[in-house]
mmCIF file of the N, C-alpha and C atoms, coordinates in Angstrom:
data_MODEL
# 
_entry.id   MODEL 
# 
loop_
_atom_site.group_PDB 
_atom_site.id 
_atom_site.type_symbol 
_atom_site.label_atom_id 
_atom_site.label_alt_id 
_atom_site.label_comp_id 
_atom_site.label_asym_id 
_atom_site.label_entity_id 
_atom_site.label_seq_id 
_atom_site.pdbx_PDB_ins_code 
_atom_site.Cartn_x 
_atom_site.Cartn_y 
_atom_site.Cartn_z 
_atom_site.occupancy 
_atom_site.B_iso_or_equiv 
_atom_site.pdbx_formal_charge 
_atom_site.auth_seq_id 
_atom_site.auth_comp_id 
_atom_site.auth_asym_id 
_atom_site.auth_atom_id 
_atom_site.pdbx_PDB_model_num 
ATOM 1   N N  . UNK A 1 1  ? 102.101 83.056  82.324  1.00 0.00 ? 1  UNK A N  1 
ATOM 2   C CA . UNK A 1 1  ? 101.831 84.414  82.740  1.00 0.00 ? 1  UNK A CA 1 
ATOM 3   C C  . UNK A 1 1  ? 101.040 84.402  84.051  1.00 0.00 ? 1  UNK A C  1 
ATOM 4   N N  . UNK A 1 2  ? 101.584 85.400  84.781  1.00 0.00 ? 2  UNK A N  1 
ATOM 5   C CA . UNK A 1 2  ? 100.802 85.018  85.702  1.00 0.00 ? 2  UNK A CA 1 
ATOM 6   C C  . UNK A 1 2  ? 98.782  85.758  86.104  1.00 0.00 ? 2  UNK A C  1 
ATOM 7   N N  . UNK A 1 3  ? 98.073  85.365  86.834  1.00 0.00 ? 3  UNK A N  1 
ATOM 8   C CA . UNK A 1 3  ? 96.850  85.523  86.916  1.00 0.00 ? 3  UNK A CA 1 
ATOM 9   C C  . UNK A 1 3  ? 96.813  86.673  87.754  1.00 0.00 ? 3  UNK A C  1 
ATOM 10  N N  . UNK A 1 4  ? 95.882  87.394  87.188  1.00 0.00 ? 4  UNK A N  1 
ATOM 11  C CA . UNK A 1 4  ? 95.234  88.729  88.055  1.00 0.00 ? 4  UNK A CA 1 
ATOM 12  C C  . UNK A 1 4  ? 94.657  88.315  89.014  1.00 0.00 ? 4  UNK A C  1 
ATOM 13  N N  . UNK A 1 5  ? 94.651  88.918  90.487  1.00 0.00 ? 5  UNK A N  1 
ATOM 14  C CA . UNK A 1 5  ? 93.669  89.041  91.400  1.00 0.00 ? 5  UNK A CA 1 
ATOM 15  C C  . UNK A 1 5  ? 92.353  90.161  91.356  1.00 0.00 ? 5  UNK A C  1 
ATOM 16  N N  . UNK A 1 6  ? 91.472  89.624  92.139  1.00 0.00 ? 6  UNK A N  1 
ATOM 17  C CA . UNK A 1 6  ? 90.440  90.675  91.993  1.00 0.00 ? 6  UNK A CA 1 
ATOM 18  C C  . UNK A 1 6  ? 90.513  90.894  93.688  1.00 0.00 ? 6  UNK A C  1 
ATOM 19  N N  . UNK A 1 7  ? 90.003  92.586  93.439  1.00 0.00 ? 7  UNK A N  1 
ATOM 20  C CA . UNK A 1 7  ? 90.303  93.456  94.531  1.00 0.00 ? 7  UNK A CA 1 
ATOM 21  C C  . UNK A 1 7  ? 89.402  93.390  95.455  1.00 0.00 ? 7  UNK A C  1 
ATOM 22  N N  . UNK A 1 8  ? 89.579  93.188  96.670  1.00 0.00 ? 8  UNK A N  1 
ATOM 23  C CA . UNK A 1 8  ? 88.433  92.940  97.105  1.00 0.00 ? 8  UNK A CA 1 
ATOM 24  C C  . UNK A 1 8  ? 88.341  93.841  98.021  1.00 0.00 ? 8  UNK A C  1 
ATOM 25  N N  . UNK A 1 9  ? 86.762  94.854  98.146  1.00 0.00 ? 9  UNK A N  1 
ATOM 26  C CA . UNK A 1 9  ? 86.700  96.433  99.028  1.00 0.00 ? 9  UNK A CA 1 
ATOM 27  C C  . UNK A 1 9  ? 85.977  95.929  100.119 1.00 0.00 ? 9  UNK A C  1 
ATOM 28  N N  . UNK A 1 10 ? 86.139  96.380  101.448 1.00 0.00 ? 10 UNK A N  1 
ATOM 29  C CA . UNK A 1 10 ? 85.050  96.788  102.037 1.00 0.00 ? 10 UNK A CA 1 
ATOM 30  C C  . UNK A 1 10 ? 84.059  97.373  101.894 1.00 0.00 ? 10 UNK A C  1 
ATOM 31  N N  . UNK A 1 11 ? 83.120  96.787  102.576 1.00 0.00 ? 11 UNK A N  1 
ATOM 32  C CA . UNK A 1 11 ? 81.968  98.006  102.888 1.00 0.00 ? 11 UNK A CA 1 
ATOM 33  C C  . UNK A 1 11 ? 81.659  98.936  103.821 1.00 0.00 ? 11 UNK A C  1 
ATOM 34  N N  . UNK A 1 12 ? 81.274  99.672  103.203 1.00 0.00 ? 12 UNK A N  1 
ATOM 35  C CA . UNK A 1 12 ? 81.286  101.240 103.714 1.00 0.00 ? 12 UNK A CA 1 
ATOM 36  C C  . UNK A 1 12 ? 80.553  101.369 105.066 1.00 0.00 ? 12 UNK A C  1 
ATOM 37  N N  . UNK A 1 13 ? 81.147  101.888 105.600 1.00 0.00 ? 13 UNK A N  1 
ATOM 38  C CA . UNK A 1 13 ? 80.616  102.226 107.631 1.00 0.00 ? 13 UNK A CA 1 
ATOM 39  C C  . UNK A 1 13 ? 80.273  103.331 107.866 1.00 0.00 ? 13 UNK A C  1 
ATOM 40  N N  . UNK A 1 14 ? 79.451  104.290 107.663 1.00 0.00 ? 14 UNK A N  1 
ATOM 41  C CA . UNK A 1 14 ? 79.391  105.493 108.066 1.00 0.00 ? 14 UNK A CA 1 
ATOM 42  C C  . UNK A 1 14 ? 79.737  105.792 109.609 1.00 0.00 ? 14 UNK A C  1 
ATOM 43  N N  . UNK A 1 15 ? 80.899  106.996 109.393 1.00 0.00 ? 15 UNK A N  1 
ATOM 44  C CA . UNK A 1 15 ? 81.058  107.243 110.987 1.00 0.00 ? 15 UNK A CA 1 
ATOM 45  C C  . UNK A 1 15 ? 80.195  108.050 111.493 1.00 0.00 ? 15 UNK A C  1 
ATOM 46  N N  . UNK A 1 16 ? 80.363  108.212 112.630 1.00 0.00 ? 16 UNK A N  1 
ATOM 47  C CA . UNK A 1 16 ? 79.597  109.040 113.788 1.00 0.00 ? 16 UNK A CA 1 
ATOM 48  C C  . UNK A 1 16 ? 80.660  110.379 113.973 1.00 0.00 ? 16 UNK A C  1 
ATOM 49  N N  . UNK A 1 17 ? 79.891  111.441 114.020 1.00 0.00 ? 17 UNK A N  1 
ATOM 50  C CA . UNK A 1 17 ? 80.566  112.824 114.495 1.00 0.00 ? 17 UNK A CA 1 
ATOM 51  C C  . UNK A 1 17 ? 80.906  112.781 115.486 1.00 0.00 ? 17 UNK A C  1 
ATOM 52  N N  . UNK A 1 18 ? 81.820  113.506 116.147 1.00 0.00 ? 18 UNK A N  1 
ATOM 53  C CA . UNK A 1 18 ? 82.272  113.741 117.629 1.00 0.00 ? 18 UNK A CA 1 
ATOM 54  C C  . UNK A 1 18 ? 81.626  114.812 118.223 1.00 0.00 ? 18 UNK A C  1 
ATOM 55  N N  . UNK A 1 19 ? 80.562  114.693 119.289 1.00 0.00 ? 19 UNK A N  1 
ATOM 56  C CA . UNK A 1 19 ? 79.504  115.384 119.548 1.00 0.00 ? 19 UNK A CA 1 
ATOM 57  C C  . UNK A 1 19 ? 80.328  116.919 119.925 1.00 0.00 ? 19 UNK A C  1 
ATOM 58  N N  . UNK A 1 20 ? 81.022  116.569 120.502 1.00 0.00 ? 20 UNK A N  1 
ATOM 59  C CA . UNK A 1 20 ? 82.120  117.604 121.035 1.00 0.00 ? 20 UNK A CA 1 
ATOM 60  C C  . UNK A 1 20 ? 82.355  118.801 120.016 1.00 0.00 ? 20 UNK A C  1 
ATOM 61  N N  . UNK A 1 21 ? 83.212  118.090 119.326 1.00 0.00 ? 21 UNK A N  1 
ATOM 62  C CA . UNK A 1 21 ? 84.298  119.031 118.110 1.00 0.00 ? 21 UNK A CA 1 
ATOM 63  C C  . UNK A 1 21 ? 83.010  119.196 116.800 1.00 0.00 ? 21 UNK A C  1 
ATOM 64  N N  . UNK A 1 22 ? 82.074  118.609 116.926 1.00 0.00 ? 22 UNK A N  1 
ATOM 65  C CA . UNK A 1 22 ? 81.138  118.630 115.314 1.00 0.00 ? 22 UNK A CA 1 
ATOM 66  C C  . UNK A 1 22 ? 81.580  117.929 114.295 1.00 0.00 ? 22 UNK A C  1 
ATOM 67  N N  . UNK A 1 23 ? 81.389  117.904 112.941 1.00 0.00 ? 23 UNK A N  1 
ATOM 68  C CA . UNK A 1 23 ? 81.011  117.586 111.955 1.00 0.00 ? 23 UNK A CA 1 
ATOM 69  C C  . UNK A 1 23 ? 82.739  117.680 111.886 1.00 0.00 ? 23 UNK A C  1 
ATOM 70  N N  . UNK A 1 24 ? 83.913  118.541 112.074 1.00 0.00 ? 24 UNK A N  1 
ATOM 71  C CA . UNK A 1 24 ? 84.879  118.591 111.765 1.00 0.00 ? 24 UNK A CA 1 
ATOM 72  C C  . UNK A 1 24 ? 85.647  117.199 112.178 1.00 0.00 ? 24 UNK A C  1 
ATOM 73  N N  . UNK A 1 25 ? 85.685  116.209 112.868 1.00 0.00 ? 25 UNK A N  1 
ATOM 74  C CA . UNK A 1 25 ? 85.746  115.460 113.405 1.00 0.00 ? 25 UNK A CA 1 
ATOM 75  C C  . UNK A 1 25 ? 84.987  114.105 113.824 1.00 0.00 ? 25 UNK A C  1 
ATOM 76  N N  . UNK A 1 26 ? 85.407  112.870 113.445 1.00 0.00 ? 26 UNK A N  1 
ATOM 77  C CA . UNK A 1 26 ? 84.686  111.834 113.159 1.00 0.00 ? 26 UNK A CA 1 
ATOM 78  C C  . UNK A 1 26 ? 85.332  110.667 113.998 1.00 0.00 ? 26 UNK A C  1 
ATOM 79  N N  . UNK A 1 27 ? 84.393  110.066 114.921 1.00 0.00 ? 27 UNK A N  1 
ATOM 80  C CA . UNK A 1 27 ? 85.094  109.346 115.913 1.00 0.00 ? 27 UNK A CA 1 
ATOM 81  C C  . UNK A 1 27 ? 85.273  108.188 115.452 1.00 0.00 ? 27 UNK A C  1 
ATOM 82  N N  . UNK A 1 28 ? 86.547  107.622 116.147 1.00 0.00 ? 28 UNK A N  1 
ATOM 83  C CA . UNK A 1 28 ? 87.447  106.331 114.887 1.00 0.00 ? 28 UNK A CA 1 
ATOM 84  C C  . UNK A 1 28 ? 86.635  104.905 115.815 1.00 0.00 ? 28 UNK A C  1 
ATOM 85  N N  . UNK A 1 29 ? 86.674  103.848 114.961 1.00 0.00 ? 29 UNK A N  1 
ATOM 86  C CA . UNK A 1 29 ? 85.674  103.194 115.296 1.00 0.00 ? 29 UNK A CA 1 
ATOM 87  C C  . UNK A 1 29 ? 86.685  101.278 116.360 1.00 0.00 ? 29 UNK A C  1 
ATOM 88  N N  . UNK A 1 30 ? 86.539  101.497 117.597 1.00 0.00 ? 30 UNK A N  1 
ATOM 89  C CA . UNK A 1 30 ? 87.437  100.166 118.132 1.00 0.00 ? 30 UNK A CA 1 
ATOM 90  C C  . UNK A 1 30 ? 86.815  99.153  117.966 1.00 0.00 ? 30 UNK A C  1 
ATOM 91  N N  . UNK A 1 31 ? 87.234  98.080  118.691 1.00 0.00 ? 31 UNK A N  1 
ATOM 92  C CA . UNK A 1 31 ? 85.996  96.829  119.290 1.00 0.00 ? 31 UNK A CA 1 
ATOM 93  C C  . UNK A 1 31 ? 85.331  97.542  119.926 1.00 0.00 ? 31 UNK A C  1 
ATOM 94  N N  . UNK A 1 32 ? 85.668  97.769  121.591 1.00 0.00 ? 32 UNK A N  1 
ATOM 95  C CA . UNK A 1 32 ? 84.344  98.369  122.543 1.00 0.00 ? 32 UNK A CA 1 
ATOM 96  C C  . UNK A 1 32 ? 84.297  99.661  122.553 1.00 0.00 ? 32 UNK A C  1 
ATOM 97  N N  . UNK A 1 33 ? 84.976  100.745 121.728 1.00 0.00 ? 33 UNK A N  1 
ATOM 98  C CA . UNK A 1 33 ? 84.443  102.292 122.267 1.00 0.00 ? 33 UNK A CA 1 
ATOM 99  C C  . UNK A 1 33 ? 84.570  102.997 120.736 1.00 0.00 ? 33 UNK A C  1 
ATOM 100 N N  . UNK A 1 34 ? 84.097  103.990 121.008 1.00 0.00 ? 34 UNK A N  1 
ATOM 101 C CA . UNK A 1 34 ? 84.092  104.997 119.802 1.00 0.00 ? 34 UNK A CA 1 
ATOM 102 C C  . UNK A 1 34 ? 85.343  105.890 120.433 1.00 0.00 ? 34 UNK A C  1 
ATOM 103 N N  . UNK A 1 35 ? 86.172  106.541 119.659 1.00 0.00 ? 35 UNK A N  1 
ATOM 104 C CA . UNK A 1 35 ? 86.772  107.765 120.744 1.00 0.00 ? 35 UNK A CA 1 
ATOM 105 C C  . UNK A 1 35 ? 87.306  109.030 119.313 1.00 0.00 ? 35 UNK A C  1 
ATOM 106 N N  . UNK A 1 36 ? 87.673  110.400 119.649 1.00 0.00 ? 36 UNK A N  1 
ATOM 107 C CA . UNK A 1 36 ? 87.430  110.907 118.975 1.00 0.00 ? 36 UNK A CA 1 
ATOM 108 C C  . UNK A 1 36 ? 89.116  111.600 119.046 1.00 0.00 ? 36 UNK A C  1 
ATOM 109 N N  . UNK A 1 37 ? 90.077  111.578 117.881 1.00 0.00 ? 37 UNK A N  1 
ATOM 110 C CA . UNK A 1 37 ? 91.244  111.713 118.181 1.00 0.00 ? 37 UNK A CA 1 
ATOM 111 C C  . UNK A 1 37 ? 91.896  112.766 118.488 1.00 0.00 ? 37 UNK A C  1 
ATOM 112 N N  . UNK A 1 38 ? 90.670  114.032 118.128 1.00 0.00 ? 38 UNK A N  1 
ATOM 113 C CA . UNK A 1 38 ? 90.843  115.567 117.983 1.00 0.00 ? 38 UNK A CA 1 
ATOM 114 C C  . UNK A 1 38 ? 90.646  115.828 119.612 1.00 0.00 ? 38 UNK A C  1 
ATOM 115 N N  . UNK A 1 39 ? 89.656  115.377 120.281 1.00 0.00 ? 39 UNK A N  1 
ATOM 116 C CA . UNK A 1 39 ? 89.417  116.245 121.612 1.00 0.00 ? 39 UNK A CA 1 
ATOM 117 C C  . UNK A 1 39 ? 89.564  114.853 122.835 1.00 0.00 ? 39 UNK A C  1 
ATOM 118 N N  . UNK A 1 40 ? 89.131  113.746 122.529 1.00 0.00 ? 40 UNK A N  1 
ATOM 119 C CA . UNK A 1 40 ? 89.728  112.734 123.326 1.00 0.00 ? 40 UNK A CA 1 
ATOM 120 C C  . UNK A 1 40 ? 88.282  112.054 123.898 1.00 0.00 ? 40 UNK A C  1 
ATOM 121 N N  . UNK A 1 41 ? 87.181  112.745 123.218 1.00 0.00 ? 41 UNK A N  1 
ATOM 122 C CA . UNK A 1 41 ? 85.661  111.948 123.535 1.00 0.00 ? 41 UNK A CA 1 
ATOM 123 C C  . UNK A 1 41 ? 85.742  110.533 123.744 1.00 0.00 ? 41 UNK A C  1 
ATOM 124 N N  . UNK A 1 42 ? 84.926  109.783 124.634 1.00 0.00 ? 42 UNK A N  1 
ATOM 125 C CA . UNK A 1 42 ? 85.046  108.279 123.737 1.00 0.00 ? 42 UNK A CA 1 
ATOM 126 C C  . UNK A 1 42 ? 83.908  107.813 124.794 1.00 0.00 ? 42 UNK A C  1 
ATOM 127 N N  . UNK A 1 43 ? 83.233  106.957 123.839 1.00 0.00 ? 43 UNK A N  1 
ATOM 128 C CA . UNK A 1 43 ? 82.047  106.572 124.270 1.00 0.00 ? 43 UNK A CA 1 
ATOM 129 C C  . UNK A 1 43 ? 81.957  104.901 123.843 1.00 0.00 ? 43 UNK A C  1 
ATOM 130 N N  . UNK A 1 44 ? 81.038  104.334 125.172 1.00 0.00 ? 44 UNK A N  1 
ATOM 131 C CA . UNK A 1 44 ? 81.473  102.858 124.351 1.00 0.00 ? 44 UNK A CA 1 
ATOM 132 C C  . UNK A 1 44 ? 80.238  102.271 123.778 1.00 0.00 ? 44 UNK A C  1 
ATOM 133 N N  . UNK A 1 45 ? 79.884  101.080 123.532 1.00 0.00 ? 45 UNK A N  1 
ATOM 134 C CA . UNK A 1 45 ? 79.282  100.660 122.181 1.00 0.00 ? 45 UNK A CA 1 
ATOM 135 C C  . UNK A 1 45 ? 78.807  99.889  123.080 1.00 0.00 ? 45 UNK A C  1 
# 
């Protein structure tokens, strides 16, 4: 039979708001920039 795997989660990242658009909107996280997909913010790290 075969063996179960165990699931393995990340941990949790809290995002950053998009200063722009507010709280409705949460800027997605790259290597070097933050950018925000709703209004086009992007700020780098």
């Amino acid at each position: 039979m075969a063996e179960k795997k165990e699931r393995q989660t990340k941990a949790y990242v809290p995002h950053r708001n998009c200063p722009k658009c507010g709280v409705q909107s949460k800027l997605a996280e790259h290597t070097d920039r933050r950018t925000c997909g709703r209004c086009g913010y992007m700020e780098k790290k």
